[in-house]
C-alpha positions as CSV (number, residue, x, y, z in Angstrom):
1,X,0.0,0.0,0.0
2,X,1.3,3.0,-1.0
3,X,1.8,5.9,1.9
4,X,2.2,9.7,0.9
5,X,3.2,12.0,3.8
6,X,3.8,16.2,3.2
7,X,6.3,17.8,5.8
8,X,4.5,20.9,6.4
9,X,7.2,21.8,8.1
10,X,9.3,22.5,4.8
11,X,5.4,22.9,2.6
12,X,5.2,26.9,2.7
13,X,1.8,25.9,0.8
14,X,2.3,28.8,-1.9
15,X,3.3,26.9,-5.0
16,X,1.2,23.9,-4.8
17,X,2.4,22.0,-7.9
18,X,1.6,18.4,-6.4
19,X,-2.1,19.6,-6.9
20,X,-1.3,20.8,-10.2
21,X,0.7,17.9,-11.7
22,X,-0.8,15.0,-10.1
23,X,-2.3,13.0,-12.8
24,X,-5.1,11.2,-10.5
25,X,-6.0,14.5,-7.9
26,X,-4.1,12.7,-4.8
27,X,-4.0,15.9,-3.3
28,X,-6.6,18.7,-2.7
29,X,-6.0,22.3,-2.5
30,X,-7.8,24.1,0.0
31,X,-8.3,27.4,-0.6
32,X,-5.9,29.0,1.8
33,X,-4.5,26.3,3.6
34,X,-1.8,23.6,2.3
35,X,-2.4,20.8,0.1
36,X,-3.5,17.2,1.7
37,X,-3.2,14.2,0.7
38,X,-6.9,12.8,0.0
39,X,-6.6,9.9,-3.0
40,X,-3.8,8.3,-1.4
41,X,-5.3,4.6,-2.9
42,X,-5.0,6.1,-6.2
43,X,-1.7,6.6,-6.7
44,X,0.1,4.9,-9.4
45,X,3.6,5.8,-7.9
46,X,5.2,8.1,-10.6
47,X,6.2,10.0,-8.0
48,X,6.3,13.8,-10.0
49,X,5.0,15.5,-7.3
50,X,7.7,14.2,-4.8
51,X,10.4,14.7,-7.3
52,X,8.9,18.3,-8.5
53,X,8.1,19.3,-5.5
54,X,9.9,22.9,-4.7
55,X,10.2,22.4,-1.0
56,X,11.1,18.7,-1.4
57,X,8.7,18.0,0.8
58,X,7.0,14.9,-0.3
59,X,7.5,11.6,0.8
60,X,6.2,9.0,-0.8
61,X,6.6,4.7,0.3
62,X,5.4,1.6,-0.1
């Protein structure tokens, strides 16, 4: 099972290119907070939003 975690500790939550990029909308972007994780079942383990991810910080494991 595949287990995507965000370090909002590094996630300034401005850019928000894992919502953008993300071919299967794992993550949601609320309005003015920082992108969550909410299809985690659905990902296909590409990984482009850990590996374009600006802050680096995406984490993604199986």
């Amino acid at each position: 099972m595949v287990k995507i975690r965000i370090d909002y500790a590094k996630c300034d939550g401005t850019d928000k290119l894992c919502v953008e990029i993300c071919p299967f909308s794992i993550f949601r972007d609320k309005k003015s907070a920082k992108p969550t994780v909410v299809n985690e079942k659905d990902c296909i383990l590409c990984r482009t939003c850990q590996v374009n991810c600006p802050a680096q910080a995406i984490e993604i494991s199986v």
